[in-house]
N, C-alpha and C positions, 0 to 999 in steps of 0.2 A: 180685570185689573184689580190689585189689593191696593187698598189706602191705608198705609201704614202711619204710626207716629214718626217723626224726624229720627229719633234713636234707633229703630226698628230700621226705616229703611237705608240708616246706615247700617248697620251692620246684614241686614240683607244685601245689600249693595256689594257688602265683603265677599259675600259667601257668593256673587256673581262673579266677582273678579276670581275668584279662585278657584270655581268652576269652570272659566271662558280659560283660565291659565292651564288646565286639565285637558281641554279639546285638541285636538289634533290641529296643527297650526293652517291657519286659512279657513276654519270651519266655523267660526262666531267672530261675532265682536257684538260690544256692547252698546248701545245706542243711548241714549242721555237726552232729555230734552226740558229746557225751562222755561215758564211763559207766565205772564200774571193772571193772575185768577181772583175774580171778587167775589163767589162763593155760589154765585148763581148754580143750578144746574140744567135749569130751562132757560131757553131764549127769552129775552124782554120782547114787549111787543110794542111795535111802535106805535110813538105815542104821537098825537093832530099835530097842528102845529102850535094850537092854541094852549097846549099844556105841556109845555118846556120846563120841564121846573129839574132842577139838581139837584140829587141826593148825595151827604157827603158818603163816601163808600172807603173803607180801608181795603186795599187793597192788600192780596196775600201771590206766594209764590209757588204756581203747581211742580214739581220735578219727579220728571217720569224715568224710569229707566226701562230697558228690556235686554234679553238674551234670548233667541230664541223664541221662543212661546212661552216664558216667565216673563212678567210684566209687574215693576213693582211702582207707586208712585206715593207722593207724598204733600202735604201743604204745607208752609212754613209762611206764619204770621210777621208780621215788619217789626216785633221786637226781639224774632228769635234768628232774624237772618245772619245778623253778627255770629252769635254763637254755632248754626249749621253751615255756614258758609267755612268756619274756622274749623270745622271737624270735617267736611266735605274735602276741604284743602288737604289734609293730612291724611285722608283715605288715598285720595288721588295720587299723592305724594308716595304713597306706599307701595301702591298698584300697580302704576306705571313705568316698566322697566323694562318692557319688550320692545321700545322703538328703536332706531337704527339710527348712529349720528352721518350724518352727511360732511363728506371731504371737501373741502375746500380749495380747489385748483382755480391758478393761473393761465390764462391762454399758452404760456409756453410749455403746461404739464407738473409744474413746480407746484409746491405747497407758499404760500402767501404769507410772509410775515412780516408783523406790524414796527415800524423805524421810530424808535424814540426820538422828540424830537425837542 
């Protein structure tokens, strides 16, 4: 797995969708996933009971992505979430154009429409 900077793995991310857009249809899709991350990389180990103590921790945000056997991921700190959260949005926005809108029927067969009232 690459740990990229937040810019990087957008635009890696690009270069996934437009590769997954390229595959023959029903052969990939992309997989996404985001989870909090405090920076650890080893397990803590637990501690008695007599030594409870908290440590203030900032918390950060892991986001993975994959296609295939290319696996890209990323960390995004609590003061950049604003700004990749805002460019993530507009990735996605651009990306996603292969879904299918679903019909909307009536038990009688009819299409459904809404009566001012």
């Amino acid at each position: 797995m690459v740990l990229l900077e937040s810019d990087a793995f957008l635009s890696e991310l690009t270069r996934l969708f437009q590769k997954q857009k390229n595959l023959p249809a029903g052969c990939g899709s992309i997989s996404m996933t985001m989870k909090r991350y405090d920076g650890r990389t080893k397990p803590k180990p637990r501690a008695s009971k007599s030594q409870h103590h908290h440590e203030p921790v900032e918390y950060k945000c892991l986001i993975r992505a994959s296609l295939g056997n290319k696996k890209l991921s990323t960390v995004v700190g609590q003061k950049d979430v604003n700004k990749f959260q805002m460019a993530y949005a507009n990735l996605l926005k651009g990306n996603i154009d292969g879904l299918k809108k679903k019909e909307k029927k009536s038990a009688k067969g009819k299409v459904k429409t809404a009566k001012a009232t």
